[in-house]
C-alpha positions as CSV (number, residue, x, y, z in Angstrom):
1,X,48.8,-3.1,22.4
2,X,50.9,-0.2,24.5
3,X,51.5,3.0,22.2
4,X,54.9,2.0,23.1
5,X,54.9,-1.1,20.8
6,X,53.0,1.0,17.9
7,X,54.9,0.6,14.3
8,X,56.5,3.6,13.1
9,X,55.0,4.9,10.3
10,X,56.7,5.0,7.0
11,X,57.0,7.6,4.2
12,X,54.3,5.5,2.5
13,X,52.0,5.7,5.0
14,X,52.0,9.2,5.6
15,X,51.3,10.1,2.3
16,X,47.4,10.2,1.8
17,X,46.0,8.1,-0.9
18,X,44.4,10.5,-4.1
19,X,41.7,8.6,-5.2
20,X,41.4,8.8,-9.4
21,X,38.6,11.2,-11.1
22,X,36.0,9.1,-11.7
23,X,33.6,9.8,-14.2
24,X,29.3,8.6,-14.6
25,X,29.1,4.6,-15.4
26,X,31.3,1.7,-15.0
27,X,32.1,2.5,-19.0
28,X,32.1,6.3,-19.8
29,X,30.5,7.0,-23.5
30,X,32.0,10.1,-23.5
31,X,35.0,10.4,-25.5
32,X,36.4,13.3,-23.2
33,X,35.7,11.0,-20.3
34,X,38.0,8.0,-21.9
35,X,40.6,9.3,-19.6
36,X,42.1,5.8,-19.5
37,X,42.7,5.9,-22.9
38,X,44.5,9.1,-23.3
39,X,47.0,7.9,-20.2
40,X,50.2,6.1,-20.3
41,X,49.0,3.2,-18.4
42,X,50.6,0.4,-20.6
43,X,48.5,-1.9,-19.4
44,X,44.9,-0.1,-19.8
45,X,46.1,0.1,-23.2
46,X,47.0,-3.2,-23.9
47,X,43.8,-4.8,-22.6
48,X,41.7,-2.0,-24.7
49,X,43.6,-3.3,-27.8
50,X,43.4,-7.4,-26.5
51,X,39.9,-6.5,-26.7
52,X,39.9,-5.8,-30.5
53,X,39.3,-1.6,-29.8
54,X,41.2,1.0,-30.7
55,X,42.5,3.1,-27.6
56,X,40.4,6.1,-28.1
57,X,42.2,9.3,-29.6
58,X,44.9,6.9,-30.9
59,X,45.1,4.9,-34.3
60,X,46.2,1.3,-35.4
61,X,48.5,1.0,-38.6
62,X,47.0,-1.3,-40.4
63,X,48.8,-4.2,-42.6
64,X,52.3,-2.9,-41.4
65,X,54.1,-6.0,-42.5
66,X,52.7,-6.4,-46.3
67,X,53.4,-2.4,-46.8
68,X,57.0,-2.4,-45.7
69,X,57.4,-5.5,-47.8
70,X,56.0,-3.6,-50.7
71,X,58.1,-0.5,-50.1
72,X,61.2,-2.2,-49.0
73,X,62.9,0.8,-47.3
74,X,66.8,0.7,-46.9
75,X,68.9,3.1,-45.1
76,X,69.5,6.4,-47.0
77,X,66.1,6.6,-49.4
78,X,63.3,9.1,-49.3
79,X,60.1,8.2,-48.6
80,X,56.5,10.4,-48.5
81,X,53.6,9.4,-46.8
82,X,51.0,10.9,-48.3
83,X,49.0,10.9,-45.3
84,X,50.2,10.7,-42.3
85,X,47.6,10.2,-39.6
86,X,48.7,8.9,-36.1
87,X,52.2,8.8,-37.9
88,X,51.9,4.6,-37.2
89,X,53.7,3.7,-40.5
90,X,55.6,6.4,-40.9
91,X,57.4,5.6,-37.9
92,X,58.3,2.4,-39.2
93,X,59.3,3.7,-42.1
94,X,62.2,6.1,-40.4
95,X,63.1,3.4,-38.2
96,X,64.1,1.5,-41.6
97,X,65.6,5.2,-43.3
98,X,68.2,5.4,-40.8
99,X,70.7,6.3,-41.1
100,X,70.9,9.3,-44.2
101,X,67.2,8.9,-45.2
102,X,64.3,11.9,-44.9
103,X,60.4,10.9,-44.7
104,X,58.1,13.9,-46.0
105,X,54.9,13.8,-44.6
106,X,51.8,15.4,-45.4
107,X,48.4,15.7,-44.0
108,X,45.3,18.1,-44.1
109,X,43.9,17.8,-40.6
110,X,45.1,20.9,-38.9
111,X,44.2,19.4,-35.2
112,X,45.8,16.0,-35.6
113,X,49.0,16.9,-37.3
114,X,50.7,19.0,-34.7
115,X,50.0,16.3,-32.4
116,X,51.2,14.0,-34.9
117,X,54.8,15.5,-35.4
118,X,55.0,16.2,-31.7
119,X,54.5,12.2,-31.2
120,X,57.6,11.8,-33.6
121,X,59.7,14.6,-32.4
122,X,59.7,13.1,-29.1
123,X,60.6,9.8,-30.1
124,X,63.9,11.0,-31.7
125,X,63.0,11.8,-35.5
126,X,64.2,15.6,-35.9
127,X,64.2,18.1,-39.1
128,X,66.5,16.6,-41.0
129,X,65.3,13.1,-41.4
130,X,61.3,14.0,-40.9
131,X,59.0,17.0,-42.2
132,X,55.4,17.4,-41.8
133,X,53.6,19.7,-44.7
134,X,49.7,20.6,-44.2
135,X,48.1,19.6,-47.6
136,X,46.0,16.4,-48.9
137,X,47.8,14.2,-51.6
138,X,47.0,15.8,-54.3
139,X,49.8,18.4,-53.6
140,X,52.7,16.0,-52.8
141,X,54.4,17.3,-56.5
142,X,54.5,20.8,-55.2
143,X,55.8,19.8,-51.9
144,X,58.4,17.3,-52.9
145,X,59.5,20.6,-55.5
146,X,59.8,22.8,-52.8
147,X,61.8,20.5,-50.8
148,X,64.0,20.1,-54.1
149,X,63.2,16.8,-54.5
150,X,62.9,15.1,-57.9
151,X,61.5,11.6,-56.7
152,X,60.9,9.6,-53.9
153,X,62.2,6.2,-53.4
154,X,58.8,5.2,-51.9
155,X,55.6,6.6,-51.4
156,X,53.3,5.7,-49.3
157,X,49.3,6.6,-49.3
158,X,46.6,5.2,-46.2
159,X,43.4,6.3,-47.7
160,X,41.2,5.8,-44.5
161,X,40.2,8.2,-42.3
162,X,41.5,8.0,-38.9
163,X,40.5,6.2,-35.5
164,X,40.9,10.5,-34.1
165,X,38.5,11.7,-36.3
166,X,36.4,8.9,-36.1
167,X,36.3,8.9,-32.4
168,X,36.0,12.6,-31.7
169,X,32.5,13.5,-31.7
170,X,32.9,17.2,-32.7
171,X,34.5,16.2,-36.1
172,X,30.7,14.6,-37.0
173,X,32.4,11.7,-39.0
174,X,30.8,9.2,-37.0
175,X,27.1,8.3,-35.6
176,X,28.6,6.1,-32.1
177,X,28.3,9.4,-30.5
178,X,26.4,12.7,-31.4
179,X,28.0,15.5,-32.5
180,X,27.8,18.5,-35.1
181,X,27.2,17.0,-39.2
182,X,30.9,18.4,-40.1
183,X,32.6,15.9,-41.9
184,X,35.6,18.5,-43.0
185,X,39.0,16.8,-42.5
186,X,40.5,20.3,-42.8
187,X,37.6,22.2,-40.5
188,X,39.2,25.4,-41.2
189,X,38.2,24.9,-45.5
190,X,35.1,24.3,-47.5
191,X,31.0,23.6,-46.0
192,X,30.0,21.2,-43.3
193,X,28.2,18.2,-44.4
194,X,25.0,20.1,-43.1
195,X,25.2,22.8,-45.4
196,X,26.2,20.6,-48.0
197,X,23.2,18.3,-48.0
198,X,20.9,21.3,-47.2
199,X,21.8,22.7,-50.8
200,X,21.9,19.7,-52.8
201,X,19.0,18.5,-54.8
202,X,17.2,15.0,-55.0
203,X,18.8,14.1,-58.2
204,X,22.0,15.6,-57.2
205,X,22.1,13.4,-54.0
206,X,21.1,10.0,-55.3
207,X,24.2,10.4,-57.5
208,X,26.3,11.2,-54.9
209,X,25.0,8.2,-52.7
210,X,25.3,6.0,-55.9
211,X,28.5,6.9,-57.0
212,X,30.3,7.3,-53.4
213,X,29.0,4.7,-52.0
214,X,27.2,1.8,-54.0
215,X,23.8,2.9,-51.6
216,X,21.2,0.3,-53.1
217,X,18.4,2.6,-51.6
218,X,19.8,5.9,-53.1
219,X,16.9,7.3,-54.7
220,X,14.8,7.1,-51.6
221,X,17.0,8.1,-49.0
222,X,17.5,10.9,-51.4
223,X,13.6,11.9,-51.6
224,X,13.8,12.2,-47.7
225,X,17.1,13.7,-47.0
226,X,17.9,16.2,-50.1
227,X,17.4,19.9,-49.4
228,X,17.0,19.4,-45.6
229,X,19.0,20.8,-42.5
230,X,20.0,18.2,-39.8
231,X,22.2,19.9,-37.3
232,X,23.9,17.0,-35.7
233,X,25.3,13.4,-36.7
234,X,22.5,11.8,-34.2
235,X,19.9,13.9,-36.6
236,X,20.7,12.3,-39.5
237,X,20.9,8.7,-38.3
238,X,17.8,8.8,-37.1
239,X,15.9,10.2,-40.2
240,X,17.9,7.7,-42.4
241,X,16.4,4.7,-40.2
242,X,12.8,6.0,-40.2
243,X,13.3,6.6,-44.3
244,X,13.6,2.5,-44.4
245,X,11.6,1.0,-41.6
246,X,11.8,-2.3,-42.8
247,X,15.3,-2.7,-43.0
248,X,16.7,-4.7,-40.0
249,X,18.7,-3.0,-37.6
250,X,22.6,-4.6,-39.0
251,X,21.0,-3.5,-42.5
252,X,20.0,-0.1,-41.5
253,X,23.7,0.3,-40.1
254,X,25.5,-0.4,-43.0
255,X,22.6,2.0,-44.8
256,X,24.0,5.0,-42.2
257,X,27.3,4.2,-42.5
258,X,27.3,4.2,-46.3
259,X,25.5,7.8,-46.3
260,X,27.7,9.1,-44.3
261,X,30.8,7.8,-46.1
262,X,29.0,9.2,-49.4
263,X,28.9,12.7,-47.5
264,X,32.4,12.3,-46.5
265,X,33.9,12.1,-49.4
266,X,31.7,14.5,-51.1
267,X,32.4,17.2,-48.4
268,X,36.5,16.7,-48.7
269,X,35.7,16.4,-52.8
270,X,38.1,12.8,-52.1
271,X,38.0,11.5,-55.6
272,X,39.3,14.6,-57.3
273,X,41.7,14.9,-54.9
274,X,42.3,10.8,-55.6
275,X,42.1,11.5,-59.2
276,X,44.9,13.9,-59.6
277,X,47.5,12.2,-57.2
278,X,46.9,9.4,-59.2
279,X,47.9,10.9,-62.3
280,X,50.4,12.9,-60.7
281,X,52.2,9.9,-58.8
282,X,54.6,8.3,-61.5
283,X,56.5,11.4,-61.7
284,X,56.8,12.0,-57.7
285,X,58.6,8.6,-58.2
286,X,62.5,7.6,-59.0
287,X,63.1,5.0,-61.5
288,X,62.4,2.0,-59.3
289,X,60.6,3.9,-57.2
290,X,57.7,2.1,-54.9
291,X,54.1,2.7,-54.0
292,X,51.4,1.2,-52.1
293,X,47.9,2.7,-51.6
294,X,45.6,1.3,-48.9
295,X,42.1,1.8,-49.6
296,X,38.7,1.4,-47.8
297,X,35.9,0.9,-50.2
298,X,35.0,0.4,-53.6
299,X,35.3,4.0,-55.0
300,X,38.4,4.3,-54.2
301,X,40.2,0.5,-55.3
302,X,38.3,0.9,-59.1
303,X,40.6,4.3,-59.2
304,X,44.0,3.2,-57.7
305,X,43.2,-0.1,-59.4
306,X,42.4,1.4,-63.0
307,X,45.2,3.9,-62.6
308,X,48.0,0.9,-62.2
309,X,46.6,-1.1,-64.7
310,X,47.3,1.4,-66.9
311,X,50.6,2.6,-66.3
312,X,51.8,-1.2,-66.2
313,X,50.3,-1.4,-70.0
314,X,52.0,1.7,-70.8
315,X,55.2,0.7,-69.4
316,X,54.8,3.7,-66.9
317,X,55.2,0.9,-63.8
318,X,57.3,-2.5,-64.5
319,X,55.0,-4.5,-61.6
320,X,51.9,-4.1,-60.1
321,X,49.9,-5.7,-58.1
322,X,47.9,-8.7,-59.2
323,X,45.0,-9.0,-57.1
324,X,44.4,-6.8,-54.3
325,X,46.0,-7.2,-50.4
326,X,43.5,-7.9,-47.5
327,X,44.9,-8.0,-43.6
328,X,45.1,-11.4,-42.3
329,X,42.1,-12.7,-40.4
330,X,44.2,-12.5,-37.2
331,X,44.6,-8.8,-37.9
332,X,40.8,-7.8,-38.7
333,X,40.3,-9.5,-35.4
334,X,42.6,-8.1,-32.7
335,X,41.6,-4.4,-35.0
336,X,38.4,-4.4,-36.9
337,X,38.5,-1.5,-38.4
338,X,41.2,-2.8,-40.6
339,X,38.7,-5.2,-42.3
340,X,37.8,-2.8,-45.3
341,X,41.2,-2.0,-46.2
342,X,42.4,-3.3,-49.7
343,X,46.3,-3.0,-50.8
344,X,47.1,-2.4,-54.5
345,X,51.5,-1.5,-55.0
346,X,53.4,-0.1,-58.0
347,X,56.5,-0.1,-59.0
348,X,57.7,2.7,-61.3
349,X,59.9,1.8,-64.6
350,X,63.6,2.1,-64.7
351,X,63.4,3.5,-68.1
């Protein structure tokens, strides 16, 4: 063809193409190397969630529909949420405030939460209808009383831990990837779960496995593991397995998983912290006043559970739940890591 005839090139063309980092592997491990995931390409997201994942470094609200049926928020109440998270429901929850209602928000993870209330700021929710406090449930009574607040309209508490902290290897919750044995939701207070095992006895740590987890093999995991130093999650995993050989590999799983949700809560001291919202919780409440509690294992539904039961014969709550909430198979499919959760609700006496 003459040069003559040649097509002019457009702006397009002249731009040169940037080709994308690219990272090791068709499917990076790595949760810094999820870049993906941490984008804003709508579509890489949806297929991640089609898939039944979890976007990594984000988190799924789970059974959004049964808790804003339970907590029926209208326009002008206050509501906490007790734990705030990705700040999944507690955007819902405003959307429904509006207008002339205030969420309070609380949380103990000093990394997430100022990403958390960054993530609501920018989608509209300001000081006046939305505050976020740094401190576990157990001090929503001094927040709401510092706020001047007598009671809430609806309080909210999601007792999981979070798809961040689960998916960030250098918070040590989980064994998909290795990472320091931490375990501290609030890394900047108490022991790692490294130093914590490392001084606890045999006896001491059968208990704990018994107690904060319903371990079936406590007593010899706890001849292995008590008074020993593992630096790292992967560590830990691996002497578990080799305590119980026999076990099959889906059996062994649940074994590490339950020790380390054992260490969890025992590192955060969760059921104190459980304990004393629970008593504390009727009077955070108006007359009328709502709550629902999400839970995630068995230690935790036998408190919330006994808790209600009791105020409902008291005449502390006029309603509570009957028999426990579970998110619908369609839900534990497309997000799997709902599948634990439980719902229990209250509703605080008029009188």
């Amino acid at each position: 063809m003459p040069e003559d005839n040649l097509p002019t090139p457009s702006a397009t063309d002249a731009t040169p193409h940037v080709r994308r980092k690219r990272y090791s592997g068709k499917n990076p491990r790595r949760f810094e190397e999820k870049y993906k995931e941490h984008g804003s390409d709508a579509a890489t997201l949806a297929k991640v969630i089609a898939s039944g994942k979890t976007p990594a470094g984000t988190h799924r609200p789970i059974m959004v529909p049964e808790i804003l049926a339970v907590l029926a928020p209208q326009p002008g109440e206050i509501a906490a949420d007790c734990t705030l998270g990705y700040g999944g429901h507690t955007q819902e929850l405003l959307a429904r405030l509006a207008p002339g209602g205030r969420l309070v928000g609380l949380d103990t993870d000093p990394i997430e939460l100022p990403k958390t209330v960054e993530r609501l700021r920018a989608l509209g929710f300001g000081e006046a209808v939305f505050t976020a406090h740094r401190t576990n449930y157990a001090g929503l009574p001094q927040v709401l009383s510092g706020l001047g607040i007598e009671g809430a309209d609806m309080i909210l508490a999601d007792l999981g831990i979070s798809s961040m902290q689960i998916d960030d290897p250098t918070r040590g919750f989980s064994v998909k990837m290795d990472g320091p044995l931490d375990m501290r939701m609030n890394p900047q207070r108490g022991v790692p779960a490294s130093v914590l095992l490392q001084k606890t006895k045999t006896d001491a740590l059968a208990t704990m496995l018994e107690l904060n987890a319903d371990e079936p093999n406590a007593v010899k995991l706890s001849l292995t593991l008590a008074e020993q130093h593992y630096a790292t999650t992967r560590q830990l995993a691996e002497a578990i397995r080799a305590t119980l050989p026999y076990l099959g590999k889906e059996d062994a799983d649940l074994t590490v998983r339950r020790v380390f949700q054992a260490l969890r809560i025992a590192v955060n001291d969760e059921f104190s912290a459980l304990d004393m919202f629970l008593r504390n919780l009727p009077f955070c409440l108006k007359p009328g006043g709502r709550v629902a509690i999400l839970t995630f294992h068995s230690g935790e539904d036998r408190r919330v559970k006994k808790a209600f039961d009791a105020g409902y014969y008291d005449g502390t709550y006029s309603d509570i739940a009957k028999s426990v909430g579970r998110p619908t198979p369609e839900e534990q499919h497309s997000n799997p890591r709902s599948a634990p959760a439980k719902l229990r609700w209250a509703v605080r006496a008029k009188a």
